[in-house]
LOZA-484531 format. One record per atom (N, C-alpha, C): residue number from 1; x, y negated, z. Coordinates in pm, 1 decimal, always signed. Example, Ala and Ser with C-alpha at 12.3 -4.5 7.8 and 13.67 -1.06 7.14 Angstrom:
BEGIN
+------+----------+----------+----------+
: guvo :        X :        Y :        Z :
+------+----------+----------+----------+
:    1 :  +1319.0 :   +569.0 :   +780.0 :
:    1 :  +1230.0 :   +450.0 :   +780.0 :
:    1 :  +1320.0 :   +330.0 :   +780.0 :
:    2 :  +1285.0 :   +225.0 :   +708.0 :
:    2 :  +1367.0 :   +106.0 :   +714.0 :
:    2 :  +1290.0 :     -3.0 :   +787.0 :
+------+----------+----------+----------+
end
This chain:
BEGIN
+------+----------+----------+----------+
: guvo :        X :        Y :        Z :
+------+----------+----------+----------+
:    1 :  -3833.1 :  -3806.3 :  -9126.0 :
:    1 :  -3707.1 :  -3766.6 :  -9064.9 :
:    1 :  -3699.3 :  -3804.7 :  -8918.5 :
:    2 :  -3759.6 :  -3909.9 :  -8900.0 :
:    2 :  -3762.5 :  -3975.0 :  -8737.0 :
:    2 :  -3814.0 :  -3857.8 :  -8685.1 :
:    3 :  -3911.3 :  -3813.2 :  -8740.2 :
:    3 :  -4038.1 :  -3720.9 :  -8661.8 :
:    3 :  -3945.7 :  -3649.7 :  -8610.9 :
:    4 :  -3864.8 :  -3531.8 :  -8690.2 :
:    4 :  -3746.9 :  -3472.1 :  -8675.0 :
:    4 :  -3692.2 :  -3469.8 :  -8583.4 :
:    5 :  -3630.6 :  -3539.2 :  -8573.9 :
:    5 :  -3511.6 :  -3587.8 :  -8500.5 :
:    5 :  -3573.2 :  -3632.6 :  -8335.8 :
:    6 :  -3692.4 :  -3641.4 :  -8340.9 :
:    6 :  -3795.8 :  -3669.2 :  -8193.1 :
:    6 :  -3830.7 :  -3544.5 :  -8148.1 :
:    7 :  -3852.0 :  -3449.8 :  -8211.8 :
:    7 :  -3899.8 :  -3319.4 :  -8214.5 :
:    7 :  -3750.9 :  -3285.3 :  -8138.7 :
:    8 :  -3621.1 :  -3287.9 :  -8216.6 :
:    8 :  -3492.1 :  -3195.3 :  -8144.6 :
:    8 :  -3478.5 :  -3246.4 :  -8016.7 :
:    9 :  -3488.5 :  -3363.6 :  -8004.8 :
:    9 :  -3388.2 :  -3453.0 :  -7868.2 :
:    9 :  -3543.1 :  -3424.8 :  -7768.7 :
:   10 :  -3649.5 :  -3433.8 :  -7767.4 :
:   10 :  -3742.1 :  -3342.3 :  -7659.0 :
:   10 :  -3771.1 :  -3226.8 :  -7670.9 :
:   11 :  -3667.1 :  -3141.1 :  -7728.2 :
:   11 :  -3674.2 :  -2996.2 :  -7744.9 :
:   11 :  -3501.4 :  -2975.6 :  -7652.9 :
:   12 :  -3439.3 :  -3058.3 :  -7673.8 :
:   12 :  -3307.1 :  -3074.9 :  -7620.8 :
:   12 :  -3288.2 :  -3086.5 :  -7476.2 :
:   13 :  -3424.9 :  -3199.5 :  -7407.4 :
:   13 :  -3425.8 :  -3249.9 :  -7294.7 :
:   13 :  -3499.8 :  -3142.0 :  -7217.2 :
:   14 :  -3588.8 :  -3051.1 :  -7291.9 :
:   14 :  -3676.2 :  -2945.9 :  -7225.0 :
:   14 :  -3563.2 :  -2839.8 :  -7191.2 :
:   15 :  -3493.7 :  -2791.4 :  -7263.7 :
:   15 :  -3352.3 :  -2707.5 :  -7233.3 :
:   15 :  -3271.6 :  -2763.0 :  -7142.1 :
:   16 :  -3229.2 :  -2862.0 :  -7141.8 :
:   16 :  -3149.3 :  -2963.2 :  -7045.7 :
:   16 :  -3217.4 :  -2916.5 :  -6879.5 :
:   17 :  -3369.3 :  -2982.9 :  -6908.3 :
:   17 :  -3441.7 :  -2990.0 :  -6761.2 :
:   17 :  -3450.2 :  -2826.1 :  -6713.7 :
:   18 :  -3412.8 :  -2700.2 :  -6833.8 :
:   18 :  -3476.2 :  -2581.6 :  -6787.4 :
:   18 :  -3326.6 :  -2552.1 :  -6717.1 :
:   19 :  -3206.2 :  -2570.1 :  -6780.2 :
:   19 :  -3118.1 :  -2527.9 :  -6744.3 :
:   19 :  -3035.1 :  -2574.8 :  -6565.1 :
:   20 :  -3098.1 :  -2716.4 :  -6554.2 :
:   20 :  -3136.0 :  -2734.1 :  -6439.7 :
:   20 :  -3192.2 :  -2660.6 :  -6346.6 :
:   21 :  -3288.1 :  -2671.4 :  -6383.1 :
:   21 :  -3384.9 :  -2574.4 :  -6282.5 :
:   21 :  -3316.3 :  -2449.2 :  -6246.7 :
:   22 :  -3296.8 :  -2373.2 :  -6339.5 :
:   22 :  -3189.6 :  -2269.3 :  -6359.7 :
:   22 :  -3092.9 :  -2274.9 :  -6221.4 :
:   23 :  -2990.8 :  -2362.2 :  -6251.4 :
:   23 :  -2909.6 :  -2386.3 :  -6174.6 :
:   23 :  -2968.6 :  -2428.9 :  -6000.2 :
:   24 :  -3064.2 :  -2479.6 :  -6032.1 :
:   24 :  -3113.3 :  -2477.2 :  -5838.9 :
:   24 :  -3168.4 :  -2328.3 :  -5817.9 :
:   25 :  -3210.9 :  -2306.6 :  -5845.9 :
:   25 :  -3247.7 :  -2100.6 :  -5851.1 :
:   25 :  -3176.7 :  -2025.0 :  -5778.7 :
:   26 :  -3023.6 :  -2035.9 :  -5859.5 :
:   26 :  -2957.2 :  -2019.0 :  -5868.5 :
:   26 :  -2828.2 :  -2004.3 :  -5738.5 :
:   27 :  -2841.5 :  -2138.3 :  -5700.5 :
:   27 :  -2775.3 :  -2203.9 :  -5581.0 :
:   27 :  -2800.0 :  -2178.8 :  -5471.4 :
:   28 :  -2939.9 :  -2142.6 :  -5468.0 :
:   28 :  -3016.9 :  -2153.0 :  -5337.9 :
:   28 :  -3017.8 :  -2282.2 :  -5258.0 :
:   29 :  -3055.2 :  -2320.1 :  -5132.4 :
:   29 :  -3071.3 :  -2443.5 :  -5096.9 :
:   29 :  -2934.9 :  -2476.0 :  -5065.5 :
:   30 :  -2913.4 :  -2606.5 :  -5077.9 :
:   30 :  -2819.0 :  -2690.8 :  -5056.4 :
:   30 :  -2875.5 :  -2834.5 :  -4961.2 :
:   31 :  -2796.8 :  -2787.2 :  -4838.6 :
:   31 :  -2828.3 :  -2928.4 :  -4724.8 :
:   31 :  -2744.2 :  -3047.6 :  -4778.4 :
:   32 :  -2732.8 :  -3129.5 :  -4751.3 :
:   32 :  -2654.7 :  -3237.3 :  -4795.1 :
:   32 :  -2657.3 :  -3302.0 :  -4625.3 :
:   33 :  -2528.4 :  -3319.3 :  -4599.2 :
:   33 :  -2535.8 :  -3424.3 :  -4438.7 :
:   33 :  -2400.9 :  -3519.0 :  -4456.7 :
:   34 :  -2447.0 :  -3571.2 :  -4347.1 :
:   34 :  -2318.3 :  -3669.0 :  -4319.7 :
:   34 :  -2193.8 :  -3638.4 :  -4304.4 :
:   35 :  -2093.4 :  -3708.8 :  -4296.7 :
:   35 :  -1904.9 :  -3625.6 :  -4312.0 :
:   35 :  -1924.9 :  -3552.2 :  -4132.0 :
:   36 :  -1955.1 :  -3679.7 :  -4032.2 :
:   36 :  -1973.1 :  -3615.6 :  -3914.3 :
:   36 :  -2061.3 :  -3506.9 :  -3892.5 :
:   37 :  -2149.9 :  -3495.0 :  -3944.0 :
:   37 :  -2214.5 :  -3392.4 :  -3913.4 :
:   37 :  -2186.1 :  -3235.7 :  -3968.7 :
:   38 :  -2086.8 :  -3264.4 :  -4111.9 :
:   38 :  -2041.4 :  -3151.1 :  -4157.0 :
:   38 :  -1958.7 :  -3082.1 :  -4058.0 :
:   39 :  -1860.9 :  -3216.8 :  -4021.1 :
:   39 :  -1760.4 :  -3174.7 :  -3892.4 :
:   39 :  -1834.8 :  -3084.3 :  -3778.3 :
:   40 :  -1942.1 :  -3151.2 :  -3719.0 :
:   40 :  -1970.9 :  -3026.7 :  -3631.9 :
:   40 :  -1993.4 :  -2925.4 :  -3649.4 :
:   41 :  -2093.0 :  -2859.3 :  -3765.2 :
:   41 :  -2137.1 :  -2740.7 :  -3835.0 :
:   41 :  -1969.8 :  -2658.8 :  -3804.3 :
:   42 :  -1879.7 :  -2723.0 :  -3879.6 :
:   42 :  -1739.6 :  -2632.2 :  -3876.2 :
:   42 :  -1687.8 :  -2603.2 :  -3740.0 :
:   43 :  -1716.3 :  -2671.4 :  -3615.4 :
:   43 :  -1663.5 :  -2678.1 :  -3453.5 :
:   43 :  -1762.5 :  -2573.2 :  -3443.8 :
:   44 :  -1855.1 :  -2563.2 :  -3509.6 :
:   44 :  -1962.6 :  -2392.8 :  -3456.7 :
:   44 :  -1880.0 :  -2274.5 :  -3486.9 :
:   45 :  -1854.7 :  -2315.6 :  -3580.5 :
:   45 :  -1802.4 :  -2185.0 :  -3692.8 :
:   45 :  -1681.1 :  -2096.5 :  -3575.8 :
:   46 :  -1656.2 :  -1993.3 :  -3555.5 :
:   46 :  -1497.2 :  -1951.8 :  -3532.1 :
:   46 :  -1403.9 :  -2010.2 :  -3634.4 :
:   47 :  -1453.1 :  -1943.0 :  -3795.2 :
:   47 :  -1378.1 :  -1910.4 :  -3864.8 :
:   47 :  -1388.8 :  -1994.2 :  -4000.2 :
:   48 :  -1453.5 :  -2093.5 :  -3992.2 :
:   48 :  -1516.1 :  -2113.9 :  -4166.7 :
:   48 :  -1416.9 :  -2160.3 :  -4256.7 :
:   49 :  -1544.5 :  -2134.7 :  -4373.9 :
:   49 :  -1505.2 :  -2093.9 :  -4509.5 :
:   49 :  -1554.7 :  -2240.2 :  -4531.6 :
:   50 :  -1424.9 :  -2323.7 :  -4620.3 :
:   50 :  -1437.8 :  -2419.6 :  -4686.9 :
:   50 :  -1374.0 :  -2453.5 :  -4813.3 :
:   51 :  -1507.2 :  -2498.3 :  -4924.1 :
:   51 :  -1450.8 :  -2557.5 :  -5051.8 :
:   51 :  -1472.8 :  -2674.1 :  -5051.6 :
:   52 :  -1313.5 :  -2760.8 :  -5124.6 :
:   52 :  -1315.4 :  -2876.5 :  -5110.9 :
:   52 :  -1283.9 :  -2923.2 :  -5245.7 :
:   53 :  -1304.1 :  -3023.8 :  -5305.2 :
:   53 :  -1247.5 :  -3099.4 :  -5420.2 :
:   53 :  -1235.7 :  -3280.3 :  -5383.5 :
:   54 :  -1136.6 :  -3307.3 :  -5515.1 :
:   54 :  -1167.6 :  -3443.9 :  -5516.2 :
:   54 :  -1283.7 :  -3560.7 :  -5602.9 :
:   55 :  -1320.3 :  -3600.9 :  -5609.9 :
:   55 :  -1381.1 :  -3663.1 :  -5714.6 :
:   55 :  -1343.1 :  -3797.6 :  -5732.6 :
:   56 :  -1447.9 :  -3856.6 :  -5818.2 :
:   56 :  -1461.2 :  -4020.6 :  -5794.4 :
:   56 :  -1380.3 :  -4060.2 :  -5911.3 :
:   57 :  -1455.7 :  -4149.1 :  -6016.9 :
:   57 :  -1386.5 :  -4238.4 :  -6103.7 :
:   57 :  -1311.2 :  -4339.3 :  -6064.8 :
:   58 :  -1380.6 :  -4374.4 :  -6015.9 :
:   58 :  -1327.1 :  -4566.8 :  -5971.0 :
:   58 :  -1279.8 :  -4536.2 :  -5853.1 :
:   59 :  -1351.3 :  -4495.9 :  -5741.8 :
:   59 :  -1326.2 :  -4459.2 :  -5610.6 :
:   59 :  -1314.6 :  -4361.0 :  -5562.7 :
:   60 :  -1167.8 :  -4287.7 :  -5534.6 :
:   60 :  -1183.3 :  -4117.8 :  -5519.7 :
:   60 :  -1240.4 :  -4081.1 :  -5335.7 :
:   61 :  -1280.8 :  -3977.1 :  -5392.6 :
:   61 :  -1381.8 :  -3932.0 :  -5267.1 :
:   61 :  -1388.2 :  -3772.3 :  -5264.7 :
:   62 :  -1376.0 :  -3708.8 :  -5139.2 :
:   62 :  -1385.3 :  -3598.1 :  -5104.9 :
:   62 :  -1496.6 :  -3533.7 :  -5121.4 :
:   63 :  -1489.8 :  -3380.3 :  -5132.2 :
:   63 :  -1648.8 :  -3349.3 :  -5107.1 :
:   63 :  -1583.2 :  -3207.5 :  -5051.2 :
:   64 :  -1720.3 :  -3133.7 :  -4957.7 :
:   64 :  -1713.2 :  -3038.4 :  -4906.6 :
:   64 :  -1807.5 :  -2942.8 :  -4900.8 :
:   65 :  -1803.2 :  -2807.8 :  -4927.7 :
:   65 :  -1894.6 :  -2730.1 :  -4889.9 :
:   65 :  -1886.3 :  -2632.5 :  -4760.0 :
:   66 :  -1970.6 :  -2613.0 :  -4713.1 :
:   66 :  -1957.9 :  -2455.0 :  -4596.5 :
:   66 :  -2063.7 :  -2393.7 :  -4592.7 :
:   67 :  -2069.6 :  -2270.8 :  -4547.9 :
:   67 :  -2218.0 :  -2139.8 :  -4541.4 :
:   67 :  -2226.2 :  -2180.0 :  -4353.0 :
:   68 :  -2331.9 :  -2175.8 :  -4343.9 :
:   68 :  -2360.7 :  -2144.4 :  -4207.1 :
:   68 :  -2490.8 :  -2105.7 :  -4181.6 :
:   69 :  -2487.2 :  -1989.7 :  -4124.5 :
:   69 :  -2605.8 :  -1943.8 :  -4093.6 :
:   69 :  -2708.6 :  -1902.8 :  -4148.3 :
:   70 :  -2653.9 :  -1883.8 :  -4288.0 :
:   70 :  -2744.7 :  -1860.3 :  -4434.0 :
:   70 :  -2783.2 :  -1963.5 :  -4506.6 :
:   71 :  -2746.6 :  -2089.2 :  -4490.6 :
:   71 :  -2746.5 :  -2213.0 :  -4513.5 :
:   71 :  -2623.9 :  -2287.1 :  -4584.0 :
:   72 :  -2622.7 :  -2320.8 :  -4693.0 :
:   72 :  -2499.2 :  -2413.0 :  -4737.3 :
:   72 :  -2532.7 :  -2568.5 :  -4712.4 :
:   73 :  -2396.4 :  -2610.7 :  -4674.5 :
:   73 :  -2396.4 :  -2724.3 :  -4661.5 :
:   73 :  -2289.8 :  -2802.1 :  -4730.2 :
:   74 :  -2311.1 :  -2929.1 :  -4753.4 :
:   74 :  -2249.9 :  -3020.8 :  -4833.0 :
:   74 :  -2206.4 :  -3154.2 :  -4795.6 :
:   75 :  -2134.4 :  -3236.3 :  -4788.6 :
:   75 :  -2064.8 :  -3376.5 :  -4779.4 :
:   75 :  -1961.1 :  -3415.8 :  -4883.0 :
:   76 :  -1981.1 :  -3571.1 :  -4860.3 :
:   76 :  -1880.0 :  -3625.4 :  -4957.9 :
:   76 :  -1919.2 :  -3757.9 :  -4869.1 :
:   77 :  -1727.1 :  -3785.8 :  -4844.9 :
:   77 :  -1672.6 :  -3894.8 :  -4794.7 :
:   77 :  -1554.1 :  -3946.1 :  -4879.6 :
:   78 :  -1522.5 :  -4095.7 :  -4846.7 :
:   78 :  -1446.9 :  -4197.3 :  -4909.1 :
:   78 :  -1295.0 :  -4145.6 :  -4841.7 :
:   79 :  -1342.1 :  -4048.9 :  -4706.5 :
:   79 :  -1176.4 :  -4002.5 :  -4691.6 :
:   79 :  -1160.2 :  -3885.2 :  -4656.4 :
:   80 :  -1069.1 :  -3830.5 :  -4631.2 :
:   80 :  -1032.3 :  -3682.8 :  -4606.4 :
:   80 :  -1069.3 :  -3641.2 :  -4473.3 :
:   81 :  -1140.2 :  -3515.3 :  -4446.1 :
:   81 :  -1224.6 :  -3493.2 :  -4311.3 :
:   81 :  -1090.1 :  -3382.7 :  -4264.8 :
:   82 :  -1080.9 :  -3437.4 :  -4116.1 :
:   82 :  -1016.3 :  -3311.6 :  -4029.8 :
:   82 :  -1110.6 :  -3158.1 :  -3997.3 :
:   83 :   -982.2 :  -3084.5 :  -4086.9 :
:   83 :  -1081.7 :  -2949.3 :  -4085.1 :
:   83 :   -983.5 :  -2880.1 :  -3958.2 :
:   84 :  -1082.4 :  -2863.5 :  -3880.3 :
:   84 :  -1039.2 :  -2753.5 :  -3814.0 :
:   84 :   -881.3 :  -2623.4 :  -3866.6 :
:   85 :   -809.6 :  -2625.0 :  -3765.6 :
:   85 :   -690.8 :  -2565.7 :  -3803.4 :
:   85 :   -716.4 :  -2428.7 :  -3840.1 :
:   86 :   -853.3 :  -2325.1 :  -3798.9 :
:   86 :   -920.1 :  -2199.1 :  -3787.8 :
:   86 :   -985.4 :  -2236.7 :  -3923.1 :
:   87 :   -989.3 :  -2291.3 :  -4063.6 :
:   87 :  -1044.9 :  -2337.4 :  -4121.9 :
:   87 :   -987.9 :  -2238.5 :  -4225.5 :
:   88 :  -1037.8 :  -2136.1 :  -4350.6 :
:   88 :  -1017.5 :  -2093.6 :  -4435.9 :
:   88 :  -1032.9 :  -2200.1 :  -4545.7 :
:   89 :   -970.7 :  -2291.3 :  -4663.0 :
:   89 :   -969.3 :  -2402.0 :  -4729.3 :
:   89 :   -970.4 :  -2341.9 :  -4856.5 :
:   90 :  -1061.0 :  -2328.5 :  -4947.2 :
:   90 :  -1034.0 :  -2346.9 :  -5106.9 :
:   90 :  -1020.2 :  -2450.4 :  -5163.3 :
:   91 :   -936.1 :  -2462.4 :  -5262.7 :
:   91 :   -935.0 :  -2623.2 :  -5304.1 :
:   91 :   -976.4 :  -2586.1 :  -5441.9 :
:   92 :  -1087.0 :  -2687.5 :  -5463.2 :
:   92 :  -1185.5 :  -2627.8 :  -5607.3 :
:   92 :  -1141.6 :  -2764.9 :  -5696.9 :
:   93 :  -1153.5 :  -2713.8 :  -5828.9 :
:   93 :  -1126.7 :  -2865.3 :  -5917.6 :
:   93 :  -1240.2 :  -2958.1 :  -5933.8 :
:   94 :  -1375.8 :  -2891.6 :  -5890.3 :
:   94 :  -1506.3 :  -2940.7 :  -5914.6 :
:   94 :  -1615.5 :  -2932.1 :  -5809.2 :
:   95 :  -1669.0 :  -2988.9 :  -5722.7 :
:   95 :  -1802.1 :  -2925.5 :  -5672.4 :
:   95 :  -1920.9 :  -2999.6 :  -5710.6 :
:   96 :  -1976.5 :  -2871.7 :  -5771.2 :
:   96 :  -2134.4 :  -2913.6 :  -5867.7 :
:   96 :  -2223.0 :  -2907.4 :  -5789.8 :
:   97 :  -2315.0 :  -2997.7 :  -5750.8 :
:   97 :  -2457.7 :  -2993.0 :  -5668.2 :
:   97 :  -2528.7 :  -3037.1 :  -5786.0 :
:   98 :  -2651.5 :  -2929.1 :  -5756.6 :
:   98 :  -2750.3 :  -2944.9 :  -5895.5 :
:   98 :  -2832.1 :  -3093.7 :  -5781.2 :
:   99 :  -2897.9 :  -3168.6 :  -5901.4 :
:   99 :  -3032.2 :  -3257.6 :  -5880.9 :
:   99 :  -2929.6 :  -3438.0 :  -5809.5 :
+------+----------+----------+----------+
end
């Protein structure tokens, strides 16, 4: 029965790791930078497009996405970033970065 049961849970983790993968495919690349540096990316922009959520169990924390240049980018800070007033804002309940 052990055998079993070793057989599902690395048959489980192979689905797990595929569905991963999946999901970076998927995404296409994702930059990850600093809160300041997100800030500048958006001072390029005229117009950008931003999704934001909250997170954090213990410690809530912002996170952000933007497209630039065919490029997504990503941050997460301990506080709320000044977005540009030219700033289109979604407010998302979740932002998922695969890996």
């Amino acid at each position: 029965m052990t055998n079993g049961a070793y057989v599902g849970g690395a048959a489980g983790g192979v689905a797990a790791a595929a569905v991963i993968a999946q999901a970076i495919k998927a995404s296409g690349a994702i930059v990850r930078v600093e809160p300041h540096d997100f800030e500048e990316i958006l001072r390029r922009s005229e117009r950008p497009l931003v999704v934001s959520a909250q997170g954090g169990f213990i410690s809530k924390n912002y996170q952000y996405l933007t497209g630039y240049k065919g490029l997504a980018f990503y941050t997460k800070s301990p506080t709320e970033l000044m977005l540009p007033g030219s700033a289109e804002v979604i407010a998302a309940g979740k932002i998922w970065i695969p890996g």
